[in-house]
TORVO-677193 format. One record per residue: residue number from 1; residue in three letters; x, y, z of N, C-alpha, C in turn. Coordinates in steps of 0.001 Angstrom, whole numbers. Example, Ala and Ser with C-alpha at 12.3 -4.5 7.8 and 13.67 -1.06 7.14 Angstrom:
REM TORVO-677193
[node 1; ALA; [13190; -5690; 7800]; [12300; -4500; 7800]; [13200; -3300; 7800]]
[node 2; SER; [12850; -2250; 7080]; [13670; -1060; 7140]; [12900; 30; 7870]]
REM end
This chain:
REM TORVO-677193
[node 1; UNK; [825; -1150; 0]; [0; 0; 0]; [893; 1245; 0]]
[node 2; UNK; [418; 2258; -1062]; [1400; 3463; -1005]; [271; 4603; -271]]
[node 3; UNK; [1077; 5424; 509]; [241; 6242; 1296]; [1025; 8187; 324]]
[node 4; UNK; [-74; 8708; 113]; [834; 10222; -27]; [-99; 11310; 75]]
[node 5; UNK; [100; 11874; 1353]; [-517; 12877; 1926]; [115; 14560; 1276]]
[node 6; UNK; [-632; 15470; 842]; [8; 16986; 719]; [-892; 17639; 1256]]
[node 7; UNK; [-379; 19071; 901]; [-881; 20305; 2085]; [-477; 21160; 1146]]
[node 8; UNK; [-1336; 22016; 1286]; [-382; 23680; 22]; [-1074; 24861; 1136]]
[node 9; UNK; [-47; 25380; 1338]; [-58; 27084; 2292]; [408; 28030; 1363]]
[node 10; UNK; [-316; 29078; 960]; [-343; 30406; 1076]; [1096; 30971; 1720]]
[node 11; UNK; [1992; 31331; 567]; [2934; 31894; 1744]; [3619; 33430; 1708]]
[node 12; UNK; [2789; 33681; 547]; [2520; 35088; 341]; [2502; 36733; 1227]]
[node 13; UNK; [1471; 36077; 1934]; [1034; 37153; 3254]; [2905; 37217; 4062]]
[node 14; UNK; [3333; 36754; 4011]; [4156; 36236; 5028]; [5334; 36422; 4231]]
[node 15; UNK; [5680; 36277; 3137]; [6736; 36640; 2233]; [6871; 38424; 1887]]
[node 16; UNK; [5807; 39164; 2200]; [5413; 40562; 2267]; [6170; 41237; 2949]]
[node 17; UNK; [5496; 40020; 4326]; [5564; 40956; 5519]; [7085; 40597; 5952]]
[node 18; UNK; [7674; 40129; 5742]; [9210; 39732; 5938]; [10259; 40834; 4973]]
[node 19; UNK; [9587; 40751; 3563]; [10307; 41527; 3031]; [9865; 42970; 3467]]
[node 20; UNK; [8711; 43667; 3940]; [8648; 45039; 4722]; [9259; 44970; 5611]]
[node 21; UNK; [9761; 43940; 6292]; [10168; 44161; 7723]; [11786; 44553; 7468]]
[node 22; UNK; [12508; 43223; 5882]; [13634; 44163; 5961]; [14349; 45152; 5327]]
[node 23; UNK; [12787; 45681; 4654]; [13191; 47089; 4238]; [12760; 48413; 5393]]
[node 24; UNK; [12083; 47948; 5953]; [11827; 49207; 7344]; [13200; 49097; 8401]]
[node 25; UNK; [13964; 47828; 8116]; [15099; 47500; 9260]; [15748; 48880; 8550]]
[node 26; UNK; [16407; 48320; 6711]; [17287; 49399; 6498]; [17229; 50677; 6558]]
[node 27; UNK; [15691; 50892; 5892]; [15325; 52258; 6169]; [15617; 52786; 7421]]
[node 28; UNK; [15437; 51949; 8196]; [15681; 52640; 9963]; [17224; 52679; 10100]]
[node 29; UNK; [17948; 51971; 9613]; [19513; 51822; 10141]; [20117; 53385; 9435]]
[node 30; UNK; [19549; 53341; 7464]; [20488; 54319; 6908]; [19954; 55632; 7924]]
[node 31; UNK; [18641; 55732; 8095]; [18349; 57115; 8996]; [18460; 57628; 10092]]
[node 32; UNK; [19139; 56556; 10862]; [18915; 56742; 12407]; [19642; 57821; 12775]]
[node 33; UNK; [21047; 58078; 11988]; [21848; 59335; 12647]; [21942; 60636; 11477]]
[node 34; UNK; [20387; 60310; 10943]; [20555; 61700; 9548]; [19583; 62735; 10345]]
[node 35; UNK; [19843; 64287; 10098]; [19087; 64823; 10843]; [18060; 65683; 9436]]
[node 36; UNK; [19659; 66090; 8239]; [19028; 66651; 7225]; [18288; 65981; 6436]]
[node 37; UNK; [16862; 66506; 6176]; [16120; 65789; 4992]; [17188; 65791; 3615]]
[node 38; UNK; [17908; 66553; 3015]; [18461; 65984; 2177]; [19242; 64776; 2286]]
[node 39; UNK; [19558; 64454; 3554]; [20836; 63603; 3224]; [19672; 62166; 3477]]
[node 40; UNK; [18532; 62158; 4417]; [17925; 61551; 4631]; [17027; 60796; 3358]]
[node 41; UNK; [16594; 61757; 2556]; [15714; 61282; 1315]; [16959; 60365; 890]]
[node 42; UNK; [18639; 60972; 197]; [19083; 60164; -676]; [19531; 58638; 356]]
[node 43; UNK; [19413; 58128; 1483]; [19557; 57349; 2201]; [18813; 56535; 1743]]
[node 44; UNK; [17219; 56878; 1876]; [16265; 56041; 1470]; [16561; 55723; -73]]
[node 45; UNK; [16453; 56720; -726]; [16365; 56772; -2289]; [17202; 54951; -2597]]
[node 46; UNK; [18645; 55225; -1986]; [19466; 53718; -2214]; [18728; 53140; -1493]]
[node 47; UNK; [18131; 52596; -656]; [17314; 51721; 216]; [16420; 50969; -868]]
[node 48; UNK; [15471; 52073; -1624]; [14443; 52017; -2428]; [14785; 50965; -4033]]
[node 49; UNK; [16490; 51119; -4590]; [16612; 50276; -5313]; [17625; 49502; -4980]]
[node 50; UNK; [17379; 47814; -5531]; [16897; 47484; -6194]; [15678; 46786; -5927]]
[node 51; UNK; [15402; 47182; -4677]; [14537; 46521; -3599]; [13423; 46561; -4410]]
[node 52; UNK; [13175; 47959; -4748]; [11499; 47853; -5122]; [11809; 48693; -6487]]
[node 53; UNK; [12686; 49585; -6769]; [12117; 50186; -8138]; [13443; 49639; -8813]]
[node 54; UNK; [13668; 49911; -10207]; [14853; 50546; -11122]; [15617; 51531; -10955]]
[node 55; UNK; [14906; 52265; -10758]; [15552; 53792; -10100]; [14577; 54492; -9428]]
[node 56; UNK; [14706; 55753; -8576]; [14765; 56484; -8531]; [15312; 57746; -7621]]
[node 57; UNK; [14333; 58998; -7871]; [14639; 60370; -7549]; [14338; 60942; -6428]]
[node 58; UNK; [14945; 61235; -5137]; [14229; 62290; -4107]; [13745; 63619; -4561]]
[node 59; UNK; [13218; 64073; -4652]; [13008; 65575; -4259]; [12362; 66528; -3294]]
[node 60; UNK; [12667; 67366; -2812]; [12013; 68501; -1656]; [11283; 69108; -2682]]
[node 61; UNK; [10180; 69690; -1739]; [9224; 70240; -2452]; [9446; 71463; -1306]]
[node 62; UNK; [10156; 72395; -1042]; [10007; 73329; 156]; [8610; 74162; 501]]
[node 63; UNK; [8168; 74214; -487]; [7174; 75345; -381]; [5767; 74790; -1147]]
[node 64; UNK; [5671; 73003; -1068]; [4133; 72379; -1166]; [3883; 72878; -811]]
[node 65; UNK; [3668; 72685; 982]; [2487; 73260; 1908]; [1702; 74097; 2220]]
[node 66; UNK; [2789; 75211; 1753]; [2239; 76710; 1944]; [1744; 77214; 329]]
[node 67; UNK; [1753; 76244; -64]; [1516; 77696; -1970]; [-244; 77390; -1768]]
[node 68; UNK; [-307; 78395; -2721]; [-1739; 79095; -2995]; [-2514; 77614; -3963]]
[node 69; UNK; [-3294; 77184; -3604]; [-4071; 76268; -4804]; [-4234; 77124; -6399]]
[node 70; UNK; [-3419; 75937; -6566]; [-3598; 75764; -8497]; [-2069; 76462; -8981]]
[node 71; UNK; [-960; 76635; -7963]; [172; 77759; -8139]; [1148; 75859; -8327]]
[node 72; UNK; [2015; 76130; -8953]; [2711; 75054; -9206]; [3910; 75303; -8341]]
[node 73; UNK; [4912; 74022; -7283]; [5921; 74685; -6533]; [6873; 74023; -7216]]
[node 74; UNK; [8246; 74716; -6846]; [9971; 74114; -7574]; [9794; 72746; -6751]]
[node 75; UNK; [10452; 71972; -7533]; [11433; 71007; -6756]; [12585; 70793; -6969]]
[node 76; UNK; [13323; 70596; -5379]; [14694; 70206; -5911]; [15558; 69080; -6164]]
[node 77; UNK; [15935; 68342; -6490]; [16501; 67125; -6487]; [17499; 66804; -5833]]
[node 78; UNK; [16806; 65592; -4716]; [18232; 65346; -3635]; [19310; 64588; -4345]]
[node 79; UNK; [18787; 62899; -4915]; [19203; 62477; -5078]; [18431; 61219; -5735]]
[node 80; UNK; [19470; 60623; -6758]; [18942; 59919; -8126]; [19820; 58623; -7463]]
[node 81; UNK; [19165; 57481; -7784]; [19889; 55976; -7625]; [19353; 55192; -8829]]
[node 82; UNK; [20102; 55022; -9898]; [19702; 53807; -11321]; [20007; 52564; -10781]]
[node 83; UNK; [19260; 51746; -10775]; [19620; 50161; -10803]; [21515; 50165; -10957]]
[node 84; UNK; [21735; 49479; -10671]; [23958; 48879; -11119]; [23866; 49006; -12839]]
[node 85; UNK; [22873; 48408; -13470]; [23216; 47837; -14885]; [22346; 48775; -15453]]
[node 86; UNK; [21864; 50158; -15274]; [20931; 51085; -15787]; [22094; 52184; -16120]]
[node 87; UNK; [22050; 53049; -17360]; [22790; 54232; -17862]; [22747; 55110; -16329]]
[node 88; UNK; [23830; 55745; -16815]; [23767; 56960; -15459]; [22935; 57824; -15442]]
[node 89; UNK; [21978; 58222; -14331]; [21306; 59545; -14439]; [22220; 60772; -14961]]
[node 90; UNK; [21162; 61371; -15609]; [20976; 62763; -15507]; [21747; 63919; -14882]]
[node 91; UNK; [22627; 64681; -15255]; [23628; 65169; -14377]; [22051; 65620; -13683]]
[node 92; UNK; [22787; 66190; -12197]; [21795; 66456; -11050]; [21966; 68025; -11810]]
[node 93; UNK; [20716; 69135; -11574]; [20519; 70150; -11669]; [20963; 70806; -10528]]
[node 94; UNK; [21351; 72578; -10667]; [21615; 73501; -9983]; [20639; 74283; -9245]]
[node 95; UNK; [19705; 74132; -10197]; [18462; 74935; -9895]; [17131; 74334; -9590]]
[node 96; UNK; [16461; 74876; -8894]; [14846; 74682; -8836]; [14289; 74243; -10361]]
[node 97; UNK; [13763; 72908; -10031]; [13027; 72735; -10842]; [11583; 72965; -11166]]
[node 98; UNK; [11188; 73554; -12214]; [9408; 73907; -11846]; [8499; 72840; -12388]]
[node 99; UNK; [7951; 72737; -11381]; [6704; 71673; -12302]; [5485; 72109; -12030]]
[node 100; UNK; [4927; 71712; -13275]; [3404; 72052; -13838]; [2794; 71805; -12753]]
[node 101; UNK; [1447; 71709; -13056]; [395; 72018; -11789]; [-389; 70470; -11826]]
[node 102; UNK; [-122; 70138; -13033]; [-673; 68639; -13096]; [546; 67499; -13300]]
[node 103; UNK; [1726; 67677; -12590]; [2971; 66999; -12452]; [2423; 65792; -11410]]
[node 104; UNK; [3055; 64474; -11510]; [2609; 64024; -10764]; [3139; 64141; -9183]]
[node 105; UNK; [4187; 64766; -9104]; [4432; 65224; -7744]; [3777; 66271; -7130]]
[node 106; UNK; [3114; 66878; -7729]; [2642; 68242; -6971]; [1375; 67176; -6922]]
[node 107; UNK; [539; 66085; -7698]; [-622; 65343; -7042]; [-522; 64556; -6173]]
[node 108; UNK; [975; 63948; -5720]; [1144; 63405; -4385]; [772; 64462; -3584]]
[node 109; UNK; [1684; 65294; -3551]; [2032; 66605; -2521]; [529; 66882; -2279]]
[node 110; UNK; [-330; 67229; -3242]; [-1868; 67683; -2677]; [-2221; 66652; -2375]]
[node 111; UNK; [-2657; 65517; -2664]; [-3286; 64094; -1900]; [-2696; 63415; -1107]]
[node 112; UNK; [-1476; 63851; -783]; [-677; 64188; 601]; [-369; 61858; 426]]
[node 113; UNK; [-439; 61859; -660]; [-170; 59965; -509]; [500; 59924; -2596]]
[node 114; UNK; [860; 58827; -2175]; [1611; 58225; -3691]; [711; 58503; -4843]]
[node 115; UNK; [1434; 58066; -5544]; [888; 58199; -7001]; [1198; 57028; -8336]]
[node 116; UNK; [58; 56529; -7793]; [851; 55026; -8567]; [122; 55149; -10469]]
[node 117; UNK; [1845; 55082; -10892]; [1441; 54815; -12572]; [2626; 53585; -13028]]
[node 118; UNK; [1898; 53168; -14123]; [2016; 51471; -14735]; [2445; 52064; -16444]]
[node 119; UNK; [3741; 52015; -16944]; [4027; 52287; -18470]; [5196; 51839; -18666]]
[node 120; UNK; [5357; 51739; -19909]; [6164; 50497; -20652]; [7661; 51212; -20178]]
[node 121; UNK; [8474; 50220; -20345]; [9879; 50246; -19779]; [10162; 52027; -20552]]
[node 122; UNK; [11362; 52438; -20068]; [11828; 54202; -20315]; [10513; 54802; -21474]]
[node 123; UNK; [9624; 54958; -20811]; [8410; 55190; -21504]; [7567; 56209; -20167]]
[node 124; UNK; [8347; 56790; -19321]; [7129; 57312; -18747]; [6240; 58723; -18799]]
[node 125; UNK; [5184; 58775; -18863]; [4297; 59848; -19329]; [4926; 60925; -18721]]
[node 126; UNK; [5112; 62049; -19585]; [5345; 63210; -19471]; [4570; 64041; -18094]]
[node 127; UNK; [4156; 63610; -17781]; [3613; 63942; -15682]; [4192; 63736; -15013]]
[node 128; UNK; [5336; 62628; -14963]; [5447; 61689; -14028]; [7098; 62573; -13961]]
[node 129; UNK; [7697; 62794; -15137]; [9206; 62958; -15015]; [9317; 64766; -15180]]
[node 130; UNK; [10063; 65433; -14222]; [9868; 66650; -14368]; [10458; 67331; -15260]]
[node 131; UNK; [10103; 68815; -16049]; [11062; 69002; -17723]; [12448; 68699; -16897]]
[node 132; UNK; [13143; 68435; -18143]; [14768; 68220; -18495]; [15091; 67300; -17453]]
[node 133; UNK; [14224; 66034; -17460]; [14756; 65328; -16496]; [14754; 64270; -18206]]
[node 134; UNK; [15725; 63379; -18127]; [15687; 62301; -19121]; [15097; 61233; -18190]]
[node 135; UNK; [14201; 60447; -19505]; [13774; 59005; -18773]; [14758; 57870; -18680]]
REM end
């Protein structure tokens, strides 16, 4: 007599929550002794790949909070991280960057939460990347 018992678990939930746990570890380690938000965003920024994106960009928004509705604010760019095997960013800019009023950072900044968009590889919609930024 052959006997063969199985079982299948879900291990999903639990593969999540392990991998949040050790990206909140690093996140907590690179920040623990940063006081400046600049140096703090580009901390995370490397945290962020290859963990979860390809690349990307910090930026301060100094003056979201306070602008007038429908007024578009600068941003500045802390800091850029490409994947290892991705072209180099973009030399970093000197200046304030301005973005439109329907940028998708100024619709985080007002809905005060993310902004999730889905487009084909170095393809992203002209919202999403601020002028003279290359994709």
């Amino acid at each position: 007599m052959i006997e063969w018992i199985g079982t299948c678990r879900d291990v999903e939930q639990e593969w999540q929550d392990a991998r949040r746990e050790r990206l909140l570890a690093r996140a907590t380690a690179v920040t623990a002794d940063t006081a400046r938000p600049d140096e703090m965003l580009a901390a995370l920024t490397a945290v962020i790949v290859p963990e979860l994106a390809d690349n990307c960009t910090s930026y301060l928004l100094p003056q979201a909070l306070h602008r007038a509705p429908g007024t578009a604010p600068t941003a500045e760019r802390v800091a850029v991280v490409p994947r290892q095997d991705s072209p180099p960013p973009p030399p970093h800019p000197h200046h304030a960057e301005h973005l439109g009023p329907d940028s998708a950072l100024v619709r985080a900044a007002d809905l005060r939460r993310p902004v999730h968009a889905v487009f084909p590889p170095g393809s992203p919609p002209p919202d999403i990347v601020p002028p003279g930024t290359e994709s």
